[in-house]
DRENRO-719166 format. One record per residue (C-alpha): residue in three letters; x negated, y, z. Coordinates in pm, whole numbers, plus 50000, padded with zeros to 5 digits. Layout:
// residues N
ALAXYZ ...
This chain:
// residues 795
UNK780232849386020 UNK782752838785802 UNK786732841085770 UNK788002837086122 UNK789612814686289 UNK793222826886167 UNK791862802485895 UNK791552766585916 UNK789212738685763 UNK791792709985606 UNK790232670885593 UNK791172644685322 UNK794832628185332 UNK796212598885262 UNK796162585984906 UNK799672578584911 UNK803322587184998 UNK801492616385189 UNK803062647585320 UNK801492679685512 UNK802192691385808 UNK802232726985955 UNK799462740986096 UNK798062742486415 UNK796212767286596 UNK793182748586613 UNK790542747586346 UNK789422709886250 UNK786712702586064 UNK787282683585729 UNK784942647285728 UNK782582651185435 UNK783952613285293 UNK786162588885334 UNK787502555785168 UNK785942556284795 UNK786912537984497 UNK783712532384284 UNK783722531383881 UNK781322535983604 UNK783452566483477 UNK781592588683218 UNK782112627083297 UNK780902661883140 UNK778052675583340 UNK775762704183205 UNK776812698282899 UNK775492660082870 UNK777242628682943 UNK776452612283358 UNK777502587883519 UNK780102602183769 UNK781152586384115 UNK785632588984139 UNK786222588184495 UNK790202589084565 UNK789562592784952 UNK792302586885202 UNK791752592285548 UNK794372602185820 UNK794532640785884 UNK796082661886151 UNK795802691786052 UNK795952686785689 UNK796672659585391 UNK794972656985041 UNK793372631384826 UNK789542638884670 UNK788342631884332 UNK784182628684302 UNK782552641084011 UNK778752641884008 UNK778112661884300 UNK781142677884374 UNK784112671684505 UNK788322680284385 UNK790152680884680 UNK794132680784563 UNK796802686884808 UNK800652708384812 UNK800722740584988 UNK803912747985165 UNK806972741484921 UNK806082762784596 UNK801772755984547 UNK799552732184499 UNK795902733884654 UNK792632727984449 UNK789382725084619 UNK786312723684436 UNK782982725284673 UNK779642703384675 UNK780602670784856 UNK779462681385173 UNK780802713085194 UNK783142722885510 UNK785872743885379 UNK787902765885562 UNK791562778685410 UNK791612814285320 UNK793992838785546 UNK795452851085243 UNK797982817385308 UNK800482813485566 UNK799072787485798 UNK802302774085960 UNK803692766685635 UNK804932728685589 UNK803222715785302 UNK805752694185039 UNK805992655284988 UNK803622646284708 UNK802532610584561 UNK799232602284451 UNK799082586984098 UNK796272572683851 UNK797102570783493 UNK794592564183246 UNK791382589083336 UNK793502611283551 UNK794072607983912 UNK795912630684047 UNK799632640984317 UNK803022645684235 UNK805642666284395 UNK809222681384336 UNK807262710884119 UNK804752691983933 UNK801752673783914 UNK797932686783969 UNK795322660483811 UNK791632658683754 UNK790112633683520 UNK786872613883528 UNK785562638083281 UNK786372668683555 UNK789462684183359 UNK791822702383546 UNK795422696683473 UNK798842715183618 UNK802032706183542 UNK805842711883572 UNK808432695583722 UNK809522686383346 UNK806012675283296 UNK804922702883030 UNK801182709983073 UNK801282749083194 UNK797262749083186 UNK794252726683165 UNK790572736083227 UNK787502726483022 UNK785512700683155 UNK783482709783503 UNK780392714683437 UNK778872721383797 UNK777832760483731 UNK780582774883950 UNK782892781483669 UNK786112768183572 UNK787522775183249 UNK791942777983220 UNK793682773582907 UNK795962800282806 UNK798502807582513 UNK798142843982532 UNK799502842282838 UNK800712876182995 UNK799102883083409 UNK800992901783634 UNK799852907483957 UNK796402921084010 UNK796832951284201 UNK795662983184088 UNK793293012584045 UNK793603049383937 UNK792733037683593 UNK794853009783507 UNK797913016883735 UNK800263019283432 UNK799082987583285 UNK801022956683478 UNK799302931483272 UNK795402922783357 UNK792972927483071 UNK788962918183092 UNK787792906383394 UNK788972908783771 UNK787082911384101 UNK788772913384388 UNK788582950884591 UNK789282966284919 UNK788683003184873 UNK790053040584826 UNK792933045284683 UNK792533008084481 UNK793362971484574 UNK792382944284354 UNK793702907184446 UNK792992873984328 UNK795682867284192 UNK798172866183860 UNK801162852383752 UNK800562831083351 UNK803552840683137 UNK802032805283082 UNK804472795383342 UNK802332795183671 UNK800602816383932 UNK796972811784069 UNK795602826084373 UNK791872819084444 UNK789842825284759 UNK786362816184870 UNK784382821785222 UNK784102859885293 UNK781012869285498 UNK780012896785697 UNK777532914685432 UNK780472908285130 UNK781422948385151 UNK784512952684951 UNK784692924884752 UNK785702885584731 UNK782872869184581 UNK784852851984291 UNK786392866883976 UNK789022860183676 UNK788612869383323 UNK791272871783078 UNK790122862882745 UNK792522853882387 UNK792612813382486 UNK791362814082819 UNK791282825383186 UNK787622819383352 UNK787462822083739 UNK783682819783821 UNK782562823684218 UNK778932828984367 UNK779742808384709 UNK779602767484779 UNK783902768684665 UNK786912777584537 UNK789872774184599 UNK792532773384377 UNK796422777584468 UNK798502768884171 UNK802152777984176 UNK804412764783849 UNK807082785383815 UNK808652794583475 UNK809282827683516 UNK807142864183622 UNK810272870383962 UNK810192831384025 UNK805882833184081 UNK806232865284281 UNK809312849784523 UNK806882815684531 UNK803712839884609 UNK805262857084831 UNK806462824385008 UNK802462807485017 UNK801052839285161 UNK803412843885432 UNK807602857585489 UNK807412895785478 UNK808582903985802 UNK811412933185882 UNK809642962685982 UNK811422985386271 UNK814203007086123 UNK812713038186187 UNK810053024985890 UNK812433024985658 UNK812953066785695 UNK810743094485657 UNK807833100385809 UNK805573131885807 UNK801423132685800 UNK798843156685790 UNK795303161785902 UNK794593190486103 UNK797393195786385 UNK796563223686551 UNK798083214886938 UNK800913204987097 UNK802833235987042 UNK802173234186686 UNK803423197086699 UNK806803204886843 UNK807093237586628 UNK807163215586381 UNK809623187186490 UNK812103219886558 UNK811953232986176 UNK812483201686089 UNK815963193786312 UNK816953232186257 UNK816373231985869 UNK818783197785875 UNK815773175785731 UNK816133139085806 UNK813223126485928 UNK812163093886181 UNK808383096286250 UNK805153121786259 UNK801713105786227 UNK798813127086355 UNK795163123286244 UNK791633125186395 UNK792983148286615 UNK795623128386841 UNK792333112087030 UNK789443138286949 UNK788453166486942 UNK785563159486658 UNK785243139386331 UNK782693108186361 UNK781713113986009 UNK778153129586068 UNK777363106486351 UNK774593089586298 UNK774163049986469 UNK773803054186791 UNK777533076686799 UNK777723101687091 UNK777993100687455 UNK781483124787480 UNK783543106687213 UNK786603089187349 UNK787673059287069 UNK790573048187307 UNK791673079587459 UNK793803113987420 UNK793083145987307 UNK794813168687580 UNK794583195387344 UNK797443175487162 UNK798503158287441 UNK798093170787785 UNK800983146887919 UNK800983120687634 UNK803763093387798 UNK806083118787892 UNK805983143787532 UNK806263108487329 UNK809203100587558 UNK810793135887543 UNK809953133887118 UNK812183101987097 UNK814633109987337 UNK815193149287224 UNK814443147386852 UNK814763116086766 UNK810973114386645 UNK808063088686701 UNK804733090186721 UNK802103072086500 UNK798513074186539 UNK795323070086299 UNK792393045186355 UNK789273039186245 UNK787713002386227 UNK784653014786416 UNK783183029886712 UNK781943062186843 UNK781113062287138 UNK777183056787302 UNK777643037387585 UNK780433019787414 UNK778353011787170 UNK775213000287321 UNK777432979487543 UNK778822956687200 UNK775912957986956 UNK773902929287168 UNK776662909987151 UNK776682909786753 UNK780292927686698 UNK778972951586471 UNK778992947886086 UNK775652953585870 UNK777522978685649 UNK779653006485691 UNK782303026885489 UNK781843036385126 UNK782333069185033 UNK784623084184811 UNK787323070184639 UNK787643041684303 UNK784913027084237 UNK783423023584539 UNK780623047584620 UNK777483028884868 UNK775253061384835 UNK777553078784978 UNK778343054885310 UNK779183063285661 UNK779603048085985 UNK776823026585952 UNK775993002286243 UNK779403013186393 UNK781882992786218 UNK783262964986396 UNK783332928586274 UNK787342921986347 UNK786402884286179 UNK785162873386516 UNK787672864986826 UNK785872879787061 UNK786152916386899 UNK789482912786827 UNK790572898187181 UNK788252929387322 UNK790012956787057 UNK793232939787148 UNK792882951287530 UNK791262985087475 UNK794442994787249 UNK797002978987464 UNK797713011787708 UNK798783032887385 UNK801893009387337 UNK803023011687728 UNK802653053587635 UNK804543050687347 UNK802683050987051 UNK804803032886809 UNK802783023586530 UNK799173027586381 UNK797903038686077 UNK794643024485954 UNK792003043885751 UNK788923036085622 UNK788792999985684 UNK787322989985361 UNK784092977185545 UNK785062943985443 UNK787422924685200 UNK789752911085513 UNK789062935685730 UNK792562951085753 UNK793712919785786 UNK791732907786105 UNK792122944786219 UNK795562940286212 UNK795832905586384 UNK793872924986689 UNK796262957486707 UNK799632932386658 UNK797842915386986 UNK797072947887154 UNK801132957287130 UNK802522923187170 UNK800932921987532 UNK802642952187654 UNK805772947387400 UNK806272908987290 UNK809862917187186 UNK809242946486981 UNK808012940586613 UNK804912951486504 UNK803932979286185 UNK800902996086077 UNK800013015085715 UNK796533003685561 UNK794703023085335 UNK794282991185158 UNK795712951785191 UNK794762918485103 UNK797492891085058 UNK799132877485357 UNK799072907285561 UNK802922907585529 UNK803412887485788 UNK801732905186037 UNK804242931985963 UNK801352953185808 UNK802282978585513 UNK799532997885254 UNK799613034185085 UNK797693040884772 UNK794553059984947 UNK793863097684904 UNK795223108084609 UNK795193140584423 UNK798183167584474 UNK798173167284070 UNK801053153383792 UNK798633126483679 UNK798353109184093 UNK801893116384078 UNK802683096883743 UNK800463067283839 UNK802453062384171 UNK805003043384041 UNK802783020583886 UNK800303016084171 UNK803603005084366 UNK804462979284150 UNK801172968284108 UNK800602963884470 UNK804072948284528 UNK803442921384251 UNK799762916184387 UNK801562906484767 UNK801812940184935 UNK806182946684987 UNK805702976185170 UNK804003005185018 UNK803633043285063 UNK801523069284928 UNK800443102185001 UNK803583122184907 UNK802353158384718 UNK798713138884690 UNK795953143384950 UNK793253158884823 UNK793773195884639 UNK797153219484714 UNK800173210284583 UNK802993229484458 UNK806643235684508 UNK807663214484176 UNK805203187484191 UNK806103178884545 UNK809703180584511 UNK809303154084217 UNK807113132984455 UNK809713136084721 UNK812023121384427 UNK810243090784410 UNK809803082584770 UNK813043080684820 UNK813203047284604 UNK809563035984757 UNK809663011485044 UNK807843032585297 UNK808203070585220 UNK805913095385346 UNK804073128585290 UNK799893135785385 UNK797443163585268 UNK793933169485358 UNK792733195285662 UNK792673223185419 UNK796043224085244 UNK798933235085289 UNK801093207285502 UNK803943189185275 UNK806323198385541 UNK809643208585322 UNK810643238385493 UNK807023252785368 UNK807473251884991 UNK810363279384888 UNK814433275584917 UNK814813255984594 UNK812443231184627 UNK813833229685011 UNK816923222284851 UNK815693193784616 UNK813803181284920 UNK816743183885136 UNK818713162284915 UNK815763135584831 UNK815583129385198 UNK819803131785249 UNK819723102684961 UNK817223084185124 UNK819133082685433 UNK822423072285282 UNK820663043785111 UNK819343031485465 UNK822553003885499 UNK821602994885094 UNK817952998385108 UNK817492975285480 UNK819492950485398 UNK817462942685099 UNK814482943585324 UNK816392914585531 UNK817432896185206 UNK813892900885077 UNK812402883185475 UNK815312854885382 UNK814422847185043 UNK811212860984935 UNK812422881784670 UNK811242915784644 UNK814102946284585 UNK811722963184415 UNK810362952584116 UNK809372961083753 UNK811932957283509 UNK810352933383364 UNK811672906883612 UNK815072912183536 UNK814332921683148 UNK811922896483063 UNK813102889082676 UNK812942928382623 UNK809962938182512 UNK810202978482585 UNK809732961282934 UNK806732938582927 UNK804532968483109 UNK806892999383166 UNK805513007283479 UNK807243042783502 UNK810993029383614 UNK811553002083827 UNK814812981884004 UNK815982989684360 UNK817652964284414 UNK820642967884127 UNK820053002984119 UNK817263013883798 UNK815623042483895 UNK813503064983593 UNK812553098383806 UNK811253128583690 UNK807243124183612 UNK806213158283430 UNK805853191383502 UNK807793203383195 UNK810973188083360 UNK811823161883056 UNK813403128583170 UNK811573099083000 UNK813743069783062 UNK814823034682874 UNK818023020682945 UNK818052982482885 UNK820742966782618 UNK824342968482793 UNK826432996482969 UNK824953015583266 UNK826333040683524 UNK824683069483618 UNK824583066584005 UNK826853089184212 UNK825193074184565 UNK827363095884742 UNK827893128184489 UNK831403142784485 UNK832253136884136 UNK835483132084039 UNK834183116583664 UNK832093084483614 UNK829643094083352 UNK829063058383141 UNK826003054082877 UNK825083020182635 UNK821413012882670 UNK819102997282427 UNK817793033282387 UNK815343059782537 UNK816833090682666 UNK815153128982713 UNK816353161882746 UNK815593183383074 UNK816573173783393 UNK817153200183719 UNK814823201883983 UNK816973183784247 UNK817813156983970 UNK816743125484046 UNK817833099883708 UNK819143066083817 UNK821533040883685 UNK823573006983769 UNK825292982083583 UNK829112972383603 UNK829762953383901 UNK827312968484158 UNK828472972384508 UNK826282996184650 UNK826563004685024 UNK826423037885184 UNK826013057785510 UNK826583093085566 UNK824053120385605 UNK822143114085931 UNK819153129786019 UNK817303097086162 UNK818053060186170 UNK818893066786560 UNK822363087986454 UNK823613058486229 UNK826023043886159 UNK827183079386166 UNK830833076286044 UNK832573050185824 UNK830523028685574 UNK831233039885214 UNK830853011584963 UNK830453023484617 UNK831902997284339 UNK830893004283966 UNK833712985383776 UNK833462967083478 UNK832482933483610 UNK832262909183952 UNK829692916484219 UNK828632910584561 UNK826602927584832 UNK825452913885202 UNK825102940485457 UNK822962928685729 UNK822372952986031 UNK820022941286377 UNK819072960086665 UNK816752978386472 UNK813562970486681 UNK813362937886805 UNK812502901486633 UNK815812887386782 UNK816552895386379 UNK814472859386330 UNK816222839886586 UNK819572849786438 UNK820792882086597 UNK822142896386301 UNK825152906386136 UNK826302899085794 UNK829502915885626 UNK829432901085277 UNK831242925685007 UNK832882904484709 UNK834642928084433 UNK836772913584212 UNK837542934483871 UNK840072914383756 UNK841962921084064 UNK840962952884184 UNK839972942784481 UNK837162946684744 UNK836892917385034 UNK835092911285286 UNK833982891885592 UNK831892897785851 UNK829862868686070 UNK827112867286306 UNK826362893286628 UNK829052915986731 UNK828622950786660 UNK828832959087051 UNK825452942587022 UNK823582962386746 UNK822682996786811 UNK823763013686488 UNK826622991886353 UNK829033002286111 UNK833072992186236 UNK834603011985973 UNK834223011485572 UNK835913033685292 UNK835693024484899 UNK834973044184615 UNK835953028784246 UNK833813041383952 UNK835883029783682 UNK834183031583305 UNK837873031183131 UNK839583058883259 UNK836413077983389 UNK837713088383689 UNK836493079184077 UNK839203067084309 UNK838743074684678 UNK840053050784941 UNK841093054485313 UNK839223045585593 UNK839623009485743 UNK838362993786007 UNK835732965985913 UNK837372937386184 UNK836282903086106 UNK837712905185779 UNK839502930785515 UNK840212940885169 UNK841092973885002 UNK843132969484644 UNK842592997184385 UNK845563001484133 UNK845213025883799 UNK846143060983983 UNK845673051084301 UNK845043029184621 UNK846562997984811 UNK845312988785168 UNK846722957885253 
């Protein structure tokens, strides 16, 4: 078996004036020729000179457009790829190639014109050209026509050799040992595996992006047969299957690449609200009176939280781990545990309803049970391998599950997985979280396409979420999110985290957790109040630890770290209105809120792989990352605010960056920082996403220059967000005039569950230092609030 059919195999084009078309759902077969131009063209082959066969080939395609170039015995095959890439096949001439899932499928493909000039032949579009001459020289370039890279001559040996200038790459993922570093050094093979994702892909501070792909086969493991390596004048992608291919993105900056990335591999999709909370894991939940003893510590001890996701136990009473092939006749895969849940619809009903809490499950890509099992394996829906063990790198001597893991790259398994999950949904499961799926490089991703059709048959409205233990790109789309693995409760796991999240993010992963206070090991009260610190600026927080720990619950660790963890989560919650909007802006545009700074510094160079600090959307956020309590932050050139987010300071505290700043911070500090003009908006202290909006929306203006800020609410749960059921009110403060305006459009707020009708304003002015405090309005259709020196007009 190879990729599935999620995929799809993409025949020659016309040779001129072509465009592509979206995808179907079908999978066509690409014609291994066409309509050839001959010519006695001499080309590089093996390193002597042969007579080469040019083929320009133009046949009409359905599913798919592109012209092919011949040289010896292999063929180019140039097309565009959606609106941002071009495509570059290279495969033996007979070779049937199937797109990668990594790409968005329904993506219309841009205009292009095909053009021969001198030795090249090659397409043209509104961002660039992609050529390949007689002599089998690759050649990418801008809209402006600058060459951004150009390969050595083919030479038939599966290699193809990329010019660089010293370029910079961004975007290869991470492991435990280079999670600080955001540029790629050596070489890269793409991974699936514990606590480490490597992608094929990077952004050239050469002024493109490249994301390769070949076939991925059953017996692969963890890895995608191709790799990069990033040498002085050169980037060499080599591959041990038939092809390659070769998506090539100009773009001429590092957050232009990662918005264009983002755009080939698919539009992030909203996750439900409640994602963008708190959520609590452990392994080892004791029963169901255990479970709601814990929900009721955490509503007593006022700790906001939205969802609880239980392990092993929720549907066994046993690990699988020591089962050997043939599984056992009393384990359930698709069942209950009564010892959890004796009355599983109704305690998930009276969880939601009565605490405001949902219920997430684990799963494992693999089977148990005997007569389950003897029923599938004659059918051929079980992989050869099974799970590594251990963590980074990979560990094959120490596998499990073998003969148990199922191959989610066929339909059949996935249509069959799909109906066998389907009954948790109608009880009220409301997400899954995935573990140990690193039996293959796409397996989370075809896993995924079967549990989003398992839920979409009971729930077609509802939108879709699960947390991998690992991702490759395009999984986004699916409305699938990734943690870093299990991770260590020590400072080191905990100073990498920010790292691995960028890493992942610029690699094509948007929504990442990690185990909050580390997995394996016992934590302590300091460490996991910092880690609490930093997922509150994460996109999915949440907290794990291993059977044997002590659970990361907050109420467990002493009354000051309570307190620090009280107020991490309080701050988290007031950001929600900030924080999901940028989400929505993020499924809009393809720009990512959260970033490294070097996308918005790229000219400084204290920036170029500080992978410590990172933007939230306007807000810079440098937490606390050692035990010893010292704040290690850089402040770019220009004048920064320390964020108030909802502090009762009366004084504005205002300091000039180009500098790096120490000193000790408290233990429920939590360093962050905006620039003048940032309008950041605020709700008050809930306890879960269902209690918002709470009260009136405060909207927090840092003064000192223009700025803007759309605040985009939905119902929350539904896709009717992609259809258009939203509601924008867009902010616009003026400094010269004091003044914040707005306007609201789209759905009415009767119609959102959660949306704000009133605002209030709060001024952070750097001149006087002093915070001015407005009344409450309501938000209407329309409104302003004028702030004068000393105090307030509301027209």
């Amino acid at each position: 078996q190879g990729e599935p059919l999620a995929g799809r195999v993409a025949p020659p084009a016309p040779s001129a004036g072509c465009r592509g078309s979206p995808a179907s759902g079908a999978q066509t077969l690409a014609p291994p020729g066409g309509h050839r131009r001959q010519g006695g063209m001499t080309v590089g082959l093996v390193g002597r000179r042969a007579l080469a066969a040019l083929a320009i080939v133009a046949a009409a395609a359905a599913a798919k457009e592109e012209i092919s170039v011949d040289i010896g015995e292999h063929r180019f095959h140039l097309a565009t790829r959606g609106a941002t890439a071009f495509r570059l096949r290279l495969a033996p001439k007979d070779e049937q190639v199937v797109e990668t899932v990594m790409v968005d499928p329904d993506l219309e493909d841009a205009d292009f014109e095909k053009y021969e000039e001198g030795t090249e032949s090659g397409i043209r579009s509104a961002i660039g050209s992609l050529a390949v001459t007689d002599a089998g020289v690759v050649i990418l370039r801008d809209a402006d026509g600058k060459v951004l890279t150009k390969s050595e001559p083919f030479a038939g040996d599966k290699k193809l050799v990329l010019s660089t200038n010293s370029g910079k790459l961004y975007g290869k993922g991470a492991t435990p040992q280079d999670a600080q570093q955001l540029v790629a050094t050596g070489e890269v093979t793409p991974l699936v595996c514990n606590t480490a994702t490597i992608t094929p892909y990077y952004y050239s501070t050469d002024g493109y992006g490249a994301l390769g792909a070949t076939v991925v086969d059953v017996d692969d493991k963890v890895n995608m047969k191709l790799s990069y390596k990033v040498e002085a004048q050169a980037v060499t992608w080599t591959w041990e299957k038939a092809h390659i291919e070769l998506f090539l993105i100009p773009a001429k900056t590092l957050a232009e690449g990662t918005r264009a990335y983002y755009e080939l591999t698919g539009r992030p999709l909203m996750l439900p609200k409640y994602a963008y909370g708190f959520g609590m894991s452990r392994w080892g939940w004791e029963g169901r009176a255990y479970i709601e003893d814990v929900l009721r510590h955490m509503r007593d001890g006022q700790f906001p939280i939205d969802y609880v996701i239980i392990d092993f136990e929720w549907f066994a009473s046993e690990t699988d781990y020591a089962f050997s092939p043939p599984g056992k006749s009393t384990y359930d895969d698709f069942g209950w545990n009564p010892k959890l849940f004796d009355e599983p619809r109704q305690q998930l009903k009276d969880y939601r309803e009565n605490y405001n809490i949902k219920m997430a499950g684990i799963r494992k890509p693999r089977i148990g049970n005997t007569e389950t099992l003897n029923e599938i394996r004659p059918k051929g829906w079980i992989l050869p391998t099974g799970e590594p063990g251990g963590s980074y790198p990979p560990s094959w001597d120490g596998s499990y599950a073998l003969a148990r893991s199922l191959d989610f790259s066929q339909e059949e398994v996935r249509n069959w997985y799909a109906d066998e999950m389907a009954h948790y949904t109608d009880e009220g499961v409301a997400f899954w979280w995935n573990d140990e799926g690193e039996t293959n490089y796409l397996t989370y991703h075809n896993w995924n396409l079967a549990e989003r059709q398992g839920m979409k048959s009971k729930a077609p409205e509802k939108r879709f979420f699960s947390l991998n233990r690992a991702f490759s790109p395009g999984m986004a789309r699916l409305g699938a999110g990734v943690w870093t693995g299990d991770i260590s409760a020590n400072w080191e796991f905990l100073e990498n985290t920010p790292g691995m999240m960028l890493n992942f993010i610029l690699g094509g992963a948007p929504y990442v957790a990690c185990d909050i206070g580390g997995f394996n090991g016992e934590a302590n009260d300091k460490l996991l109040a910092r880690w609490f610190q930093i997922g509150v600026f994460m996109p999915i927080m949440r907290v794990h630890s291993v059977l044997q720990a002590k659970p990361h619950f907050p109420y467990l660790w002493g009354p000051d770290a309570a307190v620090a963890m009280r107020e991490a989560l309080e701050l988290r919650y007031r950001l929600m209105p900030y924080h999901y909007s940028l989400a929505h802006k993020m499924y809009k545009t393809y720009n990512h809120y959260i970033r490294p700074l070097v996308l918005d510094f790229p000219d400084d160079p204290h920036c170029n792989s500080l992978a410590t600090q990172w933007m939230f959307g306007d807000i810079l956020v440098a937490p606390v990352l050692r035990e010893d309590d010292l704040r290690v932050i850089y402040l770019p050139q220009g004048t920064w605010y320390l964020l108030a987010a909802g502090s009762h300071a009366s004084r504005t505290l205002v300091i000039e960056g180009g500098q790096h700043l120490g000193d000790q911070a408290l233990l429920t500090e939590i360093p962050a920082f905006v620039r003048p003009g940032a309008v950041i908006t605020l709700a008050p202290v809930v306890q879960s996403t269902e209690e918002l909006p709470g009260g009136p929306l405060v909207v927090e203006i840092y003064a000192g220059a223009d700025g803007s800020f759309d605040l985009v609410e939905d119902d929350g749960d539904t896709e009717a967000y992609a259809s258009g059921k939203v509601r924008t009110t867009s902010f616009r403060w003026s400094d010269a005039e004091g003044t914040l305006s707005w306007s609201v459009s789209g759905a009415d707020a009767a119609d959102l569950v959660g949306a704000f009708t009133q605002v209030r304003a709060k001024l952070f002015d750097k001149e006087t230092g002093y915070v001015y405090d407005s009344e409450v309005k309501d938000l209407g259709s329309s409104g302003s609030i004028a702030f004068e020196k000393g105090g307030i007009v509301l027209p």
